[in-house]
Each structure stands twice: as C-alpha cells, then as structure tokens.
Backbone as JSON, one array per atom type, in Angstrom:
{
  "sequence": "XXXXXXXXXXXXXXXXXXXXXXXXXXXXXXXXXXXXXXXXXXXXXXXXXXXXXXXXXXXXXXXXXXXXXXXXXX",
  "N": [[-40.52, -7.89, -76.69], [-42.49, -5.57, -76.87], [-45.08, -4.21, -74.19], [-48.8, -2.55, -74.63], [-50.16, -2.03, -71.97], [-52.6, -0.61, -72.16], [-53.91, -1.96, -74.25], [-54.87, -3.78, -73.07], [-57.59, -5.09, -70.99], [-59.68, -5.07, -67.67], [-61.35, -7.95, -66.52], [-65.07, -8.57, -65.46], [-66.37, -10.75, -64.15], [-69.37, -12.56, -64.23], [-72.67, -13.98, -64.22], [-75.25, -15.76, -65.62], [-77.22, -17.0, -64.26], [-79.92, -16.41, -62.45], [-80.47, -17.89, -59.83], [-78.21, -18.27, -57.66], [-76.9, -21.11, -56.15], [-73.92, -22.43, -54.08], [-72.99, -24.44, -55.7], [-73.2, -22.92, -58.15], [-71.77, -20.79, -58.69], [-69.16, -20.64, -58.98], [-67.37, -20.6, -62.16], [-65.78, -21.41, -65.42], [-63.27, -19.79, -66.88], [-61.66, -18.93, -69.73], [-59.15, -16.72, -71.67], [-57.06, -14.83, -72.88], [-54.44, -13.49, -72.18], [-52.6, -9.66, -72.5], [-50.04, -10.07, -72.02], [-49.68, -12.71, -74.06], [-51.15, -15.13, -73.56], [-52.56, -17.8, -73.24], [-54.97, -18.89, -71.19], [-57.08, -20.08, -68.28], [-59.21, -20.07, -65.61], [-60.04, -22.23, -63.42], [-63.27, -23.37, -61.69], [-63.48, -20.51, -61.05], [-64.88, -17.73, -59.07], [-67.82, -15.98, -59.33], [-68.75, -13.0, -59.74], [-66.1, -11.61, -59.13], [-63.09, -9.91, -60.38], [-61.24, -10.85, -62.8], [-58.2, -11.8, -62.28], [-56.06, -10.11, -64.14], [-54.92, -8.56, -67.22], [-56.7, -8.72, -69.8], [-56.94, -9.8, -73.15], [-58.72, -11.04, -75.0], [-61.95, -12.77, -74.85], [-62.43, -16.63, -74.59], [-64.9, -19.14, -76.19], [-64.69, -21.43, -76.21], [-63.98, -23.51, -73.32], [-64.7, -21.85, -71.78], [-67.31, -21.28, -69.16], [-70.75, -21.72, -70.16], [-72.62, -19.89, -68.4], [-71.51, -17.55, -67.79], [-70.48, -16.95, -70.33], [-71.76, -14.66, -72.15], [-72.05, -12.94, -69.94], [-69.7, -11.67, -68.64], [-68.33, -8.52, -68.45], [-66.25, -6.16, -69.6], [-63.29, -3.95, -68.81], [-62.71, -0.72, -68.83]],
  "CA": [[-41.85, -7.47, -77.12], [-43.66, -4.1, -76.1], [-46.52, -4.37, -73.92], [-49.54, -1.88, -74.36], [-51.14, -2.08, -71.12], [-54.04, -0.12, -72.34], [-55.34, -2.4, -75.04], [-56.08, -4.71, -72.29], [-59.04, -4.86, -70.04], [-59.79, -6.03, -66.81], [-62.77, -9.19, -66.52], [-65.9, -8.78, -64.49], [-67.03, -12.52, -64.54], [-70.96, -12.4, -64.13], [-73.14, -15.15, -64.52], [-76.92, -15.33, -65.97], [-78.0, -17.93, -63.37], [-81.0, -15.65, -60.74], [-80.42, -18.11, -58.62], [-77.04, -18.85, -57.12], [-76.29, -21.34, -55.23], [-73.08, -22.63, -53.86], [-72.81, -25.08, -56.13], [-73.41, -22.65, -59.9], [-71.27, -19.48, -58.35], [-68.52, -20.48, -59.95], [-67.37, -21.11, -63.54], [-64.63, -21.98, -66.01], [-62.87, -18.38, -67.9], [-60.36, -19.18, -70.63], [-58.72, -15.72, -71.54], [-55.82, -14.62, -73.72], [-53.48, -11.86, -71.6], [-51.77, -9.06, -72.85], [-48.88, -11.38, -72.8], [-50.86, -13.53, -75.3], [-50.79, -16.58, -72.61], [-54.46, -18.69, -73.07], [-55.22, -19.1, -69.59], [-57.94, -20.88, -67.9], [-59.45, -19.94, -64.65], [-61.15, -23.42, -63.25], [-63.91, -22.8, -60.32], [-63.47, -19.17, -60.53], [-66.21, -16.91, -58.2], [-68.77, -15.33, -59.94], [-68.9, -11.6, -59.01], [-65.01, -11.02, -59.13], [-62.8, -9.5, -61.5], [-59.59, -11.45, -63.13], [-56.21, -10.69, -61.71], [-55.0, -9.75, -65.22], [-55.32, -7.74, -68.34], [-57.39, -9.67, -70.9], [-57.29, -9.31, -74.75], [-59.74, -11.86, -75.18], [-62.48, -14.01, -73.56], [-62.61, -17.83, -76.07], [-66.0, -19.28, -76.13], [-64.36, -23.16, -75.79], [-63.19, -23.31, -72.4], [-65.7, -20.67, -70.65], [-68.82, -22.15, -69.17], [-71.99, -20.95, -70.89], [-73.57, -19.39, -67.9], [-70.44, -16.61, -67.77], [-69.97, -16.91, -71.34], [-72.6, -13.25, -72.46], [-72.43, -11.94, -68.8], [-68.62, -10.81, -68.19], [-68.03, -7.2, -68.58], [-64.65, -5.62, -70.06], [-63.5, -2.37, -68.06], [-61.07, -0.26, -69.53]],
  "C": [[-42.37, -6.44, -76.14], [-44.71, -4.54, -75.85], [-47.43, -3.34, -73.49], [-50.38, -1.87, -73.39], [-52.81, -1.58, -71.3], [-55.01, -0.6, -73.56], [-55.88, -3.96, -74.59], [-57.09, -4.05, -71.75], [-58.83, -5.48, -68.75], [-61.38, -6.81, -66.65], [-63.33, -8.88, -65.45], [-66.14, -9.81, -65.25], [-68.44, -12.55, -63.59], [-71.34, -13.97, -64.3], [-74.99, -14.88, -65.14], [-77.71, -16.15, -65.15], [-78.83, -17.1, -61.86], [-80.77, -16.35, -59.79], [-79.32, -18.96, -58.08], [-76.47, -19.15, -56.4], [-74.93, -21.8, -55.13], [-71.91, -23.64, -55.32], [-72.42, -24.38, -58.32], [-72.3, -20.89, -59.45], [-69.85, -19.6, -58.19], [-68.04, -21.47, -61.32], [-65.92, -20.97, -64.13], [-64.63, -20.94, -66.69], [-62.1, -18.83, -68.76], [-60.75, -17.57, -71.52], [-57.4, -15.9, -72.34], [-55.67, -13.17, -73.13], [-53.07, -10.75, -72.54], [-50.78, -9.64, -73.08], [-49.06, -12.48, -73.8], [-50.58, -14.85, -74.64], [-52.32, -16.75, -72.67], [-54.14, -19.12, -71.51], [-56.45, -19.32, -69.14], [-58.27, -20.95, -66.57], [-60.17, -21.07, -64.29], [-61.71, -22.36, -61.92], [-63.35, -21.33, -60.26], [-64.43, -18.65, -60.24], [-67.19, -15.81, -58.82], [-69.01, -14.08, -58.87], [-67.29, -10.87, -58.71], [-64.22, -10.73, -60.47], [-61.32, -10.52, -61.88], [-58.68, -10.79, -63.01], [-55.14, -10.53, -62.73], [-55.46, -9.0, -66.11], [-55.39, -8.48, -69.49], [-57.84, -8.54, -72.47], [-58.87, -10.09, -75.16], [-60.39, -12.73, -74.42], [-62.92, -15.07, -74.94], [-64.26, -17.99, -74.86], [-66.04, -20.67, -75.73], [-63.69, -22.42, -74.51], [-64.35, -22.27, -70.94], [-67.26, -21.16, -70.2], [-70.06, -20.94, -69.69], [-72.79, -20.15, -69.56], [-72.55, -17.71, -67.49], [-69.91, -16.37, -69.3], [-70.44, -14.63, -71.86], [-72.55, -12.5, -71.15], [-71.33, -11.31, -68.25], [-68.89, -9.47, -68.98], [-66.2, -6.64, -68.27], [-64.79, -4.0, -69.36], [-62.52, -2.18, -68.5], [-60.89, 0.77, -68.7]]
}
C-alpha cells in the first residue's frame, strides 16, 4: 500500500479549559494515521503536537475539553 504523506496532517492538541492546572493539561486523543492505525494517546500534554500524520481525530476516545480545540496543520 502507497502512502500519501500529504493527505495527512500534523495535531496541535489544545484544550478549552482558561485555567490549567496540573491536573486538566492533559487529555485522551484517539486518531487514525496515515497508516490507518486508531491510536490513542492517554495523558497526552496539552500544547504539543502528535508525533504522527493524522487522517482523522474520533470523537469516542478524545476527551471533550481537546475534542473542538486541536488544530490540523498541513
């Protein structure tokens, strides 16, 4: 299988919580690669980008406060 690198993305993982402490700064990603692997970041750091090239971000699996606030960079 051919892989188009360019109709991934790479994940900024944001959060909508103003005030973040230790405890809400980070959250749960579930992601479908370019390789089409569902993948599931637990406790990942709010304010970094995912160390892969994402087709998709699912809506089960992703905590609601990172769900509307990642940003896709192409």
């Amino acid at each position: 299988v051919r892989i188009e690198s360019s109709t991934g993305c790479l994940l900024y993982v944001g959060s909508n919580d103003a005030t973040m402490d230790v405890a809400k700064s980070f959250v749960d990603v579930k992601v479908k690669t370019i390789g089409g692997n569902d993948v599931t970041f637990s406790n990942f750091p709010v304010g970094e980008y995912l160390p892969l090239q994402v087709l998709q971000l699912f809506s089960n699996g992703t905590d609601s406060a990172a769900m509307n606030n990642c940003m896709a960079i192409w």
